[in-house]
DRENBA-719029 format. One record per residue (C-alpha): x, y, z; residue in three letters. Coordinates in nm, 2 decimals. Layout:
N
PT     xx     yy     zz   r
PT      X      Y      Z ALA
...
% end
This chain:
190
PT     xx     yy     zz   r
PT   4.16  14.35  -5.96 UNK
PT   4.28  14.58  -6.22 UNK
PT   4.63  14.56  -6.37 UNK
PT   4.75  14.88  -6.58 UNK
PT   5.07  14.96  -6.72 UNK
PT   5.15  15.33  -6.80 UNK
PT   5.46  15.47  -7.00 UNK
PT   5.59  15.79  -6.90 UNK
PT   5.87  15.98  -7.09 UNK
PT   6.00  16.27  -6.86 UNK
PT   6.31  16.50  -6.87 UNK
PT   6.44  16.71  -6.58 UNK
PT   6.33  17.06  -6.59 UNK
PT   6.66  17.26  -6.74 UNK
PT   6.63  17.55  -6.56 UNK
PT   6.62  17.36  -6.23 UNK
PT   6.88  17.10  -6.27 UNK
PT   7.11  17.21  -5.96 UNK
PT   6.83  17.22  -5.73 UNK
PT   6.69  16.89  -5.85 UNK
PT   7.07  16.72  -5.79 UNK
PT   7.13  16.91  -5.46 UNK
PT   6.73  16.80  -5.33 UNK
PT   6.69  16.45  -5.50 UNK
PT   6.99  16.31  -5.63 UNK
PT   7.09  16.20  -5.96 UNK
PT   6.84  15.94  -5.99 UNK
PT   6.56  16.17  -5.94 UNK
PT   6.30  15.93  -6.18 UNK
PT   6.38  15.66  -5.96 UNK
PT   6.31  15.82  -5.64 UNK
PT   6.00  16.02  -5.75 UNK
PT   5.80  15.87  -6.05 UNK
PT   5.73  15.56  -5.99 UNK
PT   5.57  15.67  -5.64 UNK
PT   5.38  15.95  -5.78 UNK
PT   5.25  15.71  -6.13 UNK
PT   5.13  15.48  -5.85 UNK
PT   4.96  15.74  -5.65 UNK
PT   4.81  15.93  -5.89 UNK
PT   4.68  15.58  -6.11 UNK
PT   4.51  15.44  -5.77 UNK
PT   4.37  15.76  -5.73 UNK
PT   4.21  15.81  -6.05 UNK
PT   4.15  15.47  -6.13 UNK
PT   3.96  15.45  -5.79 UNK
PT   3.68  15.71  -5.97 UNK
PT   3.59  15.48  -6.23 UNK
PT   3.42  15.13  -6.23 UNK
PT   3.54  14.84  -6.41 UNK
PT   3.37  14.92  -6.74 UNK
PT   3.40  15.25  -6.76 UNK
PT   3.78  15.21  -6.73 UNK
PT   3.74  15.02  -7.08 UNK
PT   3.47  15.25  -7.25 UNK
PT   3.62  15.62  -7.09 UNK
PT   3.97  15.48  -7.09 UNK
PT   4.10  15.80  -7.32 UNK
PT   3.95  16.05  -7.01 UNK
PT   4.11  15.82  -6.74 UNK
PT   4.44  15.90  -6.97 UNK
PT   4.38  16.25  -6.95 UNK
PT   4.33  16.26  -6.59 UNK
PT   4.65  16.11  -6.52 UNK
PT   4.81  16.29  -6.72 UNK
PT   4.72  16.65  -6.58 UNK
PT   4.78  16.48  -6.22 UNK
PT   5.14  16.36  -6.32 UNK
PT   5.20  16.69  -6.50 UNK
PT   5.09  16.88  -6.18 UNK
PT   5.23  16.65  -5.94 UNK
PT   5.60  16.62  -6.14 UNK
PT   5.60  17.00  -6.14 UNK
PT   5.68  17.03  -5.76 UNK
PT   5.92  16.84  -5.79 UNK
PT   6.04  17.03  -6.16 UNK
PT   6.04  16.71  -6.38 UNK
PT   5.86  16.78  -6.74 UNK
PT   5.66  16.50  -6.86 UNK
PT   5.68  16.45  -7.23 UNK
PT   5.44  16.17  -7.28 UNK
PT   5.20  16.02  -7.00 UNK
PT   4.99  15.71  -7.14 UNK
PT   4.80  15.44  -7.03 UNK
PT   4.93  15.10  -7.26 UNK
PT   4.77  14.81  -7.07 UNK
PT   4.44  14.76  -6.91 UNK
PT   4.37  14.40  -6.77 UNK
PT   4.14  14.27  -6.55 UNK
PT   4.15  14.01  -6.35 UNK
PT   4.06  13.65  -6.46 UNK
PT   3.77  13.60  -6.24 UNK
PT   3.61  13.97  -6.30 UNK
PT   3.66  13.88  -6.64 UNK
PT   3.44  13.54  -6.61 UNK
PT   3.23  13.75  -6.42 UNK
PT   3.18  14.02  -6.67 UNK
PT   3.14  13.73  -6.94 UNK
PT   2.83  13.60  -6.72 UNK
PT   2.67  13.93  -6.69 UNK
PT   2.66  13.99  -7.09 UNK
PT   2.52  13.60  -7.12 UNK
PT   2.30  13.66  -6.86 UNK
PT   2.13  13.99  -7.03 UNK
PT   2.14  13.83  -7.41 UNK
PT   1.95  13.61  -7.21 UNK
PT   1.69  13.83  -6.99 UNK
PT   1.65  14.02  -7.39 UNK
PT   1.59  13.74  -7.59 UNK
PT   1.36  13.61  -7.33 UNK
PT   1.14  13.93  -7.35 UNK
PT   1.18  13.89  -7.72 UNK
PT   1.02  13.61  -7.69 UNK
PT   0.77  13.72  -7.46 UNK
PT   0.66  14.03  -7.68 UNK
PT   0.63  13.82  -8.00 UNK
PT   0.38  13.56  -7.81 UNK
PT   0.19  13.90  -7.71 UNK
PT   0.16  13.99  -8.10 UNK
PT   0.07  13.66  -8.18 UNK
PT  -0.19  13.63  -7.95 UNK
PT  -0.30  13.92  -8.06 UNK
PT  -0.27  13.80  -8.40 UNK
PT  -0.47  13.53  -8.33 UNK
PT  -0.75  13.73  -8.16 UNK
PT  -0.79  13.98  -8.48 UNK
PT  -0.80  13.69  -8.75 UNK
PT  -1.09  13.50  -8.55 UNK
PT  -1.29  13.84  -8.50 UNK
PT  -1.26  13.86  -8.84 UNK
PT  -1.33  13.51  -8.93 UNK
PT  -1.65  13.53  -8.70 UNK
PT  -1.76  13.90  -8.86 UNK
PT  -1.71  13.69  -9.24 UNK
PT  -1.93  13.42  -9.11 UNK
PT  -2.16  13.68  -9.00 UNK
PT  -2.18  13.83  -9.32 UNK
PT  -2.24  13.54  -9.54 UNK
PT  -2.52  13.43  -9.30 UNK
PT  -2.66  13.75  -9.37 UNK
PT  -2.61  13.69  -9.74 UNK
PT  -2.73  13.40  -9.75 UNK
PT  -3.08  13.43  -9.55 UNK
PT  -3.10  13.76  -9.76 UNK
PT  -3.03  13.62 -10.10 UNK
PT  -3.05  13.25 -10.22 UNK
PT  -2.84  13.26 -10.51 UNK
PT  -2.52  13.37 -10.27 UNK
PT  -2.50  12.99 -10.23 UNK
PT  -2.54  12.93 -10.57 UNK
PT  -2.26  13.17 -10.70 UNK
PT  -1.99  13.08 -10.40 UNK
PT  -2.05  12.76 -10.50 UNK
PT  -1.98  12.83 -10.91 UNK
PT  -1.69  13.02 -10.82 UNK
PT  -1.57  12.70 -10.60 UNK
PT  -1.62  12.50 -10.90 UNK
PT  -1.45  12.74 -11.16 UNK
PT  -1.12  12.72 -10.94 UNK
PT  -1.13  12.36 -10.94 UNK
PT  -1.15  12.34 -11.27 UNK
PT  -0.90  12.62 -11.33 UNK
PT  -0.65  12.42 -11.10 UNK
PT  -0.70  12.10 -11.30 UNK
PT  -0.69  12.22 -11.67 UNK
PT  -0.35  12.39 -11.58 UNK
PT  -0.19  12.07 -11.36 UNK
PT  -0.02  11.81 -11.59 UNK
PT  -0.22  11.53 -11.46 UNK
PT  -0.50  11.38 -11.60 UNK
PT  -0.79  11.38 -11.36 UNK
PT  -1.10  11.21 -11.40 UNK
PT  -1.40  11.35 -11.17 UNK
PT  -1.73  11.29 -11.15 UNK
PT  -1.93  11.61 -11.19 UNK
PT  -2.10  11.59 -10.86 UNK
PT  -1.78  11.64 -10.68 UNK
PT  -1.73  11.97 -10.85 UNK
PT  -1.97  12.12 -10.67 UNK
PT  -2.13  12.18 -10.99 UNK
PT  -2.44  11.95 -10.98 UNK
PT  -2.60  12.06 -11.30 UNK
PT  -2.85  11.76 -11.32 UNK
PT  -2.95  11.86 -10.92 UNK
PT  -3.03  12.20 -11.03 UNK
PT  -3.26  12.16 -11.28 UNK
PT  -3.49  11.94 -11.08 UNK
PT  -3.47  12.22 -10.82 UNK
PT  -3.60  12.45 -11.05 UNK
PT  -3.90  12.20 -11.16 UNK
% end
């Protein structure tokens, strides 16, 4: 249910006083507006759907206003001013209404959710092809050229030690667990 108040400012047409007094009296606006704002509001209202009363509500104004205009010139009253003040819906549309917006946050942030899954799997999938495709590589490396090992394992060690000389700790490690087995490498190359 829809409740709407409209304010209407009106004035007799001059010209046509005596025949307005002789046809509808001297309470003419009592007799005629209030059946014609009612008339023409159901009517026009009755184009519209609930929201689009609230977003198009300036074109619902000017539609009853050129249907009051027209419809008060047959009977020669001038309308001034035709406006629509109040627009109110009932309490239970209202819920309703309420539900619907929850209920589509709801559907969005769900396929949110589902898209961002999507990209992580994805995600996922591109950082272990490229993971595998590394490992590939430094196979290669590696059966191609022994000293790969060698120099992944002295840049291993220079990070260490770069991470301990510039901590505030003191650390004391044997060399072995450097990855830096000097001692081993040199019997190696015996």
């Amino acid at each position: 249910m829809v409740n709407i108040t409209c304010r209407v400012l009106s004035r007799p047409s001059v010209r046509d006083l005596p025949q307005i007094y002789r046809d509808l009296g001297q309470d003419y606006d009592e007799r005629v507006l209030p059946s014609i704002v009612n008339e023409v509001l159901k009517s026009v209202v009755a184009q519209f759907n609930a929201s689009q009363l609230i977003t198009q509500r300036e074109n619902v104004s000017r539609l009853v206003r050129e249907q009051l205009t027209e419809r008060g010139m047959r009977f020669h009253i001038v309308l001034d001013d035709v406006s629509i003040t109040h627009v109110a819906f009932s309490p239970e549309f209202t819920h309703a209404v309420e539900a619907k917006q929850v209920a589509q946050q709801t559907a969005l942030r769900a396929a949110f959710l589902v898209d961002q899954a999507v990209q992580e799997k994805q995600s996922i999938i591109v950082r272990a092809q490229g993971e595998a495709k590394s490992a590939e590589l430094i196979g290669d490396a590696m059966r191609a050229n022994k000293g790969f090992l060698e120099l992944r394992r002295l840049e291993a060690a220079r990070e260490i030690a770069t991470v301990l000389s510039t901590s505030g700790n003191n650390v004391m490690l044997d060399s072995a667990s450097l990855l830096l087995n000097v001692a081993e490498a040199k019997e190696k190359s015996k």
